[in-house]
C-alpha positions as CSV (number, residue, x, y, z in Angstrom):
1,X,87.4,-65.8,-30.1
2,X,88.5,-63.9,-26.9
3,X,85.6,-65.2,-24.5
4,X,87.1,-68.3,-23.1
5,X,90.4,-66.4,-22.3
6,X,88.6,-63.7,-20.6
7,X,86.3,-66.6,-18.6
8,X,89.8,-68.4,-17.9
9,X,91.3,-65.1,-16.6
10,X,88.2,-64.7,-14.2
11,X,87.5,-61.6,-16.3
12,X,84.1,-62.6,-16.9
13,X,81.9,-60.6,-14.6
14,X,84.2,-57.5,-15.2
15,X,83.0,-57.9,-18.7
16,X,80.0,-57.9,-18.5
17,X,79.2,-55.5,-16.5
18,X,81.4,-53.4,-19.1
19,X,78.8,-54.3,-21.9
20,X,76.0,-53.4,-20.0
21,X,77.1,-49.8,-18.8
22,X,77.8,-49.5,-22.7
23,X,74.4,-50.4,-23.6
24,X,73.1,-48.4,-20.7
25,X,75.3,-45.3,-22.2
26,X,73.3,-45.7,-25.7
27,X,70.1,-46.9,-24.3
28,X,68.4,-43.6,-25.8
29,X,69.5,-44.0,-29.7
30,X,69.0,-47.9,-28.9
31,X,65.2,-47.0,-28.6
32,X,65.8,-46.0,-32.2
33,X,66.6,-49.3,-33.3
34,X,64.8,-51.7,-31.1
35,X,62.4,-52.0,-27.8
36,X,64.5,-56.0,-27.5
37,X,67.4,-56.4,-26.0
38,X,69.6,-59.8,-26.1
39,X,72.6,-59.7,-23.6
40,X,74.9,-62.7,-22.9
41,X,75.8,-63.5,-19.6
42,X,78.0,-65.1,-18.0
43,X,77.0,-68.1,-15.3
44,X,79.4,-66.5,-13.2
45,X,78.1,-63.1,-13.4
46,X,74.3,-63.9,-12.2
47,X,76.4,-65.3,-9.1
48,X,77.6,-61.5,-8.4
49,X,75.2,-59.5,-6.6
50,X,77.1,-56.6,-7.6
51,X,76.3,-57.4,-11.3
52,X,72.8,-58.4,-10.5
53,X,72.4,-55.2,-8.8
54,X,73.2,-53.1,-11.8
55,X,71.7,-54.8,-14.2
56,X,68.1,-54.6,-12.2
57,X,69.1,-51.4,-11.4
58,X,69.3,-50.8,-15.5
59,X,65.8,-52.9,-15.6
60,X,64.4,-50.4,-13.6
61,X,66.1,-47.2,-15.1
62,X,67.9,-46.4,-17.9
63,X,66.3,-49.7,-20.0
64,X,62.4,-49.5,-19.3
65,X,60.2,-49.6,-22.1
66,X,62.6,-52.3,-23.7
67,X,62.2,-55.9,-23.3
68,X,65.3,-57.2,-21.6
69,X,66.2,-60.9,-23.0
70,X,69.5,-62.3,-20.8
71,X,70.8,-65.0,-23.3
72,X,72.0,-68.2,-21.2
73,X,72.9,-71.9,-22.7
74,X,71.1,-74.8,-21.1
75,X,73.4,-75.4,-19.0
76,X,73.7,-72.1,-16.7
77,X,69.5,-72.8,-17.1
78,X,69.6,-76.5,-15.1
79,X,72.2,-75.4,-12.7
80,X,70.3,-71.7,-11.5
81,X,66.8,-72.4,-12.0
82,X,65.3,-71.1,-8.9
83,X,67.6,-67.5,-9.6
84,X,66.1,-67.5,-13.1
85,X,62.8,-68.0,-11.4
86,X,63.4,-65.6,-9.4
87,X,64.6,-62.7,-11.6
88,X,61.9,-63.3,-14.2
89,X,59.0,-63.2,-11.3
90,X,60.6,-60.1,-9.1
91,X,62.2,-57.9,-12.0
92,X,60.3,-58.9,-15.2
93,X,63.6,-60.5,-17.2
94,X,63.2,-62.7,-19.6
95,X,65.3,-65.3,-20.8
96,X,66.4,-66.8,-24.1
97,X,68.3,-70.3,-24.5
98,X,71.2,-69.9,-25.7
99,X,72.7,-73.2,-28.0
100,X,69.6,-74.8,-28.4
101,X,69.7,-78.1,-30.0
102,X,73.6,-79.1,-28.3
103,X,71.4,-81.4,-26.4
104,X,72.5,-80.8,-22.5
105,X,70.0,-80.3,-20.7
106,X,66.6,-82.1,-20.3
107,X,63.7,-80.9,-22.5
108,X,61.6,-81.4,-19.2
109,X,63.5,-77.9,-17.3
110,X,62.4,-75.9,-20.9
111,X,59.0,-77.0,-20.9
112,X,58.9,-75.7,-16.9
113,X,60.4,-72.0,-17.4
114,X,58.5,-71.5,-20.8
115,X,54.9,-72.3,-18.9
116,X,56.1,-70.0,-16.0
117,X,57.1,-67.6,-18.4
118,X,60.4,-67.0,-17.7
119,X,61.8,-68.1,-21.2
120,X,60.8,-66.2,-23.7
121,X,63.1,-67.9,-27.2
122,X,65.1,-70.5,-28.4
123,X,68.3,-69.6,-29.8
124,X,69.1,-72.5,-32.1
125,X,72.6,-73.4,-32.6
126,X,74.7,-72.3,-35.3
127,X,75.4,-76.3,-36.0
128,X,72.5,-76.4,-36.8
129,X,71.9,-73.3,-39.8
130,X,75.3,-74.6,-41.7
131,X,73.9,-78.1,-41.7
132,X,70.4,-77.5,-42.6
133,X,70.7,-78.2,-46.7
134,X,73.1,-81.1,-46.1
135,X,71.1,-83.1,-43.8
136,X,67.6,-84.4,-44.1
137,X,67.6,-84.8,-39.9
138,X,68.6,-81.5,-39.1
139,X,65.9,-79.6,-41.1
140,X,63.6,-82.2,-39.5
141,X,64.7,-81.1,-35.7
142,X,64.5,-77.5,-36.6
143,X,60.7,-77.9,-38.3
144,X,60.1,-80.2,-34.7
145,X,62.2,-77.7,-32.7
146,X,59.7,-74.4,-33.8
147,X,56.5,-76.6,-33.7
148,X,57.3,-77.2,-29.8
149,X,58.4,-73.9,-29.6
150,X,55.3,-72.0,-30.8
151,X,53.1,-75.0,-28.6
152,X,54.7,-73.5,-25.4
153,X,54.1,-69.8,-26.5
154,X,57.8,-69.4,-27.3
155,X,59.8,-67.3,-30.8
156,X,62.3,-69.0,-32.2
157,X,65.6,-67.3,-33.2
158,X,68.2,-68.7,-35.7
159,X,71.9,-68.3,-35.4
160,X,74.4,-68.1,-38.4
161,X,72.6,-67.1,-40.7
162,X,75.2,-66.8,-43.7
163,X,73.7,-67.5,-47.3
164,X,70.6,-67.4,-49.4
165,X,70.2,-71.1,-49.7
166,X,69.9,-71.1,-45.5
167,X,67.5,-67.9,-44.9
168,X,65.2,-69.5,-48.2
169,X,65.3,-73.0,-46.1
170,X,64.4,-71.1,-42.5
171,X,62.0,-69.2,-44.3
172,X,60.2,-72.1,-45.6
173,X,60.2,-73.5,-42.0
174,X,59.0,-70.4,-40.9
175,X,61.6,-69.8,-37.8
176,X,60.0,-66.6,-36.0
177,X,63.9,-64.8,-36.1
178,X,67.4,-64.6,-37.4
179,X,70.8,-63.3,-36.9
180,X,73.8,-63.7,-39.1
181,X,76.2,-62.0,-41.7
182,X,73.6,-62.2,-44.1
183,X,71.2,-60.7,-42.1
184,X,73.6,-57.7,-41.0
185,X,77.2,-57.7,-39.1
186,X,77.6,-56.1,-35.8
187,X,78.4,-52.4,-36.0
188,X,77.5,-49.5,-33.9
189,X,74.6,-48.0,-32.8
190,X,74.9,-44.5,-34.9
191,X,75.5,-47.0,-38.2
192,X,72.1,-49.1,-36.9
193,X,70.4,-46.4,-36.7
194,X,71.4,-45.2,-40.0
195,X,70.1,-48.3,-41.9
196,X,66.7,-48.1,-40.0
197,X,65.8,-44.4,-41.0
198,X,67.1,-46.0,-44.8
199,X,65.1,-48.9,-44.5
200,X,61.7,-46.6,-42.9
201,X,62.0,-44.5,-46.3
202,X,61.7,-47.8,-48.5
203,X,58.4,-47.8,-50.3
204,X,58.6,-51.7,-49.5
205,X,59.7,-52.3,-46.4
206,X,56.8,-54.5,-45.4
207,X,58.3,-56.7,-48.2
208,X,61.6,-57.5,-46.7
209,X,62.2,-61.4,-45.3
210,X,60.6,-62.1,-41.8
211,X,63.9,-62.5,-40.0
212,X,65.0,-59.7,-38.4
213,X,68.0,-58.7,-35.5
């Protein structure tokens, strides 16, 4: 809700290097939790060395040993391709797209940065979960969506996640992962790492759903 304003107040690099000094602070009980990392960025902030200092200095520090996924929409993609290039072949990041499915961008630049390895998942647009019992079509773009996805070596992730009827649906589609209230709402990192050691003591915890964070 507040993103746009902060963007509009030219915030947005400030931001963001705010989020990623706080996920540097907890980068030790984050390793409890997870070896991925999703961050969003900012177009603006990959045009700030000062940012793209820190956060390869982060790369290279405080955040090896995880897998560092920089979330950008299809858009920032087209317009800094050789930078995304760049990062991914010099530093190791990898990059998610962000909004998939808003249709943008041509399918042509995806195809390129997945075979060079630089994308590494397709984030597929919340439009698309809360329509996916409704309409015939969007179930059909999803089931298209992870076939091209898994044919260029690539995990799909689900957004708004929100009910049983939708995680039964992805699950039958077999989407790769999933976020969303159902799945779990943002908290902090002492809570996460709560319900991990809870969910490690479960006698079936290789029976829970194949979406995870």
């Amino acid at each position: 809700m507040f993103i746009d304003d902060i963007i509009s107040a030219g915030m947005a690099i400030d931001f963001d290097r705010l989020i990623l000094s706080h996920i540097v602070a907890q980068a030790g009980p984050l390793h409890d939790i997870t070896r991925r990392l999703f961050i969003n960025v900012c177009a603006c902030s990959l045009e700030s060395r000062t940012y793209l200092d820190a956060l390869i200095e982060a790369v290279k520090g405080p955040l090896r040993g995880f897998e560092v996924v920089i979330e950008l929409t299809e858009q920032t993609l087209l317009e800094r391709r050789e930078l995304i290039t760049e990062l991914h072949r010099e530093h190791g990041l990898h990059f998610a797209v962000d909004d998939f499915g808003t249709g943008y961008s041509t399918l042509q630049l995806v195809i390129e940065l997945a075979l060079e390895g630089s994308i590494r998942y397709l984030k597929l647009d919340g439009s698309l979960t809360r329509n996916i019992n409704t309409r015939t079509a969007v179930e059909r773009i999803m089931h298209i969506t992870r076939q091209m996805a898994h044919e260029l070596g690539l995990e799909t992730v689900v957004e708004v996640i929100e009910s049983a009827a939708q995680l039964e649906k992805l699950t039958d589609l077999e989407m790769d992962l999933g976020q969303g209230f159902l799945l779990g709402v943002p908290d902090t990192v002492a809570v996460w790492r709560g319900k991990v050691a809870y969910l490690q003591t479960r006698t079936d915890v290789q029976r829970t759903p194949v979406f995870v964070l």
